[in-house]
C-alpha positions in Angstrom: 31.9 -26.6 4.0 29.7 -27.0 7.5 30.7 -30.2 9.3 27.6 -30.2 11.7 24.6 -31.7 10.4 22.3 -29.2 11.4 24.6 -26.6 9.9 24.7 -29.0 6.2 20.8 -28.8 6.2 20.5 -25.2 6.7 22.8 -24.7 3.3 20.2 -26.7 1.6 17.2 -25.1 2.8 18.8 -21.6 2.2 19.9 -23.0 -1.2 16.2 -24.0 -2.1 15.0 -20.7 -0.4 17.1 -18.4 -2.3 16.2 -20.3 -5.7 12.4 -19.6 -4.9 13.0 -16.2 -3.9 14.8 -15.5 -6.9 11.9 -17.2 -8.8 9.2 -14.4 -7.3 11.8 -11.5 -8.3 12.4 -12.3 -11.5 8.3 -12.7 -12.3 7.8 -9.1 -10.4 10.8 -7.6 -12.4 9.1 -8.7 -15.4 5.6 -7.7 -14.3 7.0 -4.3 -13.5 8.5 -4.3 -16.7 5.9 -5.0 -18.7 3.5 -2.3 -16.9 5.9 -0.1 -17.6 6.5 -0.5 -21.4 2.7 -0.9 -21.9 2.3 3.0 -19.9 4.8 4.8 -21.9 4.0 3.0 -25.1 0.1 3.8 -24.7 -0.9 0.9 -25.3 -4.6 -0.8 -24.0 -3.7 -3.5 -22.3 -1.8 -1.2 -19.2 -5.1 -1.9 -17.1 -4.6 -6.1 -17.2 -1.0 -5.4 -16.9 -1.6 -3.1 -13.9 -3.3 -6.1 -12.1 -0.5 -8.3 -13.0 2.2 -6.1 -11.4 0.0 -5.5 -8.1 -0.9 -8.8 -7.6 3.5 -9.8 -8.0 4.1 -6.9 -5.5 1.7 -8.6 -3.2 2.8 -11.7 -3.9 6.3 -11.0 -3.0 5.3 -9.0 -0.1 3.7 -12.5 1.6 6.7 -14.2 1.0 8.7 -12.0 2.5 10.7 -11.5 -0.8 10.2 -7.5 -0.3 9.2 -5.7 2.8 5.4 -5.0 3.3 5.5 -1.1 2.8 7.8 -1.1 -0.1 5.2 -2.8 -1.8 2.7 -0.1 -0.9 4.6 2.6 -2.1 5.8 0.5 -5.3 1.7 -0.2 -5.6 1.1 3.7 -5.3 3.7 4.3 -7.7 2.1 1.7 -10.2 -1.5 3.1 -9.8 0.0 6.7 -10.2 1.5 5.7 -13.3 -1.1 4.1 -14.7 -4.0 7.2 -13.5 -1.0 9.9 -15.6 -1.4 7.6 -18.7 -4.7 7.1 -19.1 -5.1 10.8 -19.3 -6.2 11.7 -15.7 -4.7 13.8 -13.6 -2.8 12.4 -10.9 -2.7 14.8 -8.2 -2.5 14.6 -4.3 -6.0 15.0 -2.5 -6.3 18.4 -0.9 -6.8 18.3 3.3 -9.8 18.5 4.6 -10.4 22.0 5.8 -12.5 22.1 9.3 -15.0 25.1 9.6 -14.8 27.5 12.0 -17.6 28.0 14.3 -19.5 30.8 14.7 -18.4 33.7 17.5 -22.0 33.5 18.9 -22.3 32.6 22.5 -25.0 29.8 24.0 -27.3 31.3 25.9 -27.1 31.2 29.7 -28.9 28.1 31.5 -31.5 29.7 34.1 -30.8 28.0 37.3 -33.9 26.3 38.9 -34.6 27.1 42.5 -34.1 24.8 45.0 -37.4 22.5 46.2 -37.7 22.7 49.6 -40.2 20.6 51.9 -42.7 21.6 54.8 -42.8 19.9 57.9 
């Protein structure tokens, strides 16, 4: 048990802290959760429920709950799972393939004689 004052209000703000984190896990878990039943079950709703889980990832990616590019990929994930269920293919794009120029060469530039000036 901290003595220091300062050191008794930091176990209550990391008390309070960890109870609010714990809040915004729980309601992703269950978002996540719920996306997930509604995919492999077929059921309508996976669109709604596919906004619900992306807006708890981002939700718990401003608060610092989860880090910001685990919540991309979890959001990639979720929009991967719910493009396979509703029946479209979810492949990767192909690269962009650059076309080769021609072998022709420019013509040659004529050089322009020089100007030059009586006296």
């Amino acid at each position: 048990m901290p003595i220091i004052k300062s050191a008794k209000k930091r176990v209550r703000v990391a008390t309070k802290a960890a109870a609010r984190n714990s809040k915004t896990k729980r309601g992703l878990k269950g978002a996540l959760k719920a996306f997930h039943r509604a995919v492999t079950g077929g059921k309508k709703e996976a669109k709604s429920l596919q906004s619900k889980a992306e807006s708890a990832l981002d939700k718990a990616g401003k608060k610092g709950v989860m880090h910001k590019n685990k919540v991309a990929r979890k959001k990639s994930q979720v929009a991967k799972a719910a493009k396979a269920a509703s029946g479209a293919k979810a492949t990767a794009k192909k690269p962009a393939v650059k076309k080769v120029a021609s072998a022709k060469k420019a013509p040659a530039k004529k050089t322009t004689a020089k100007k030059t000036t009586k006296k």
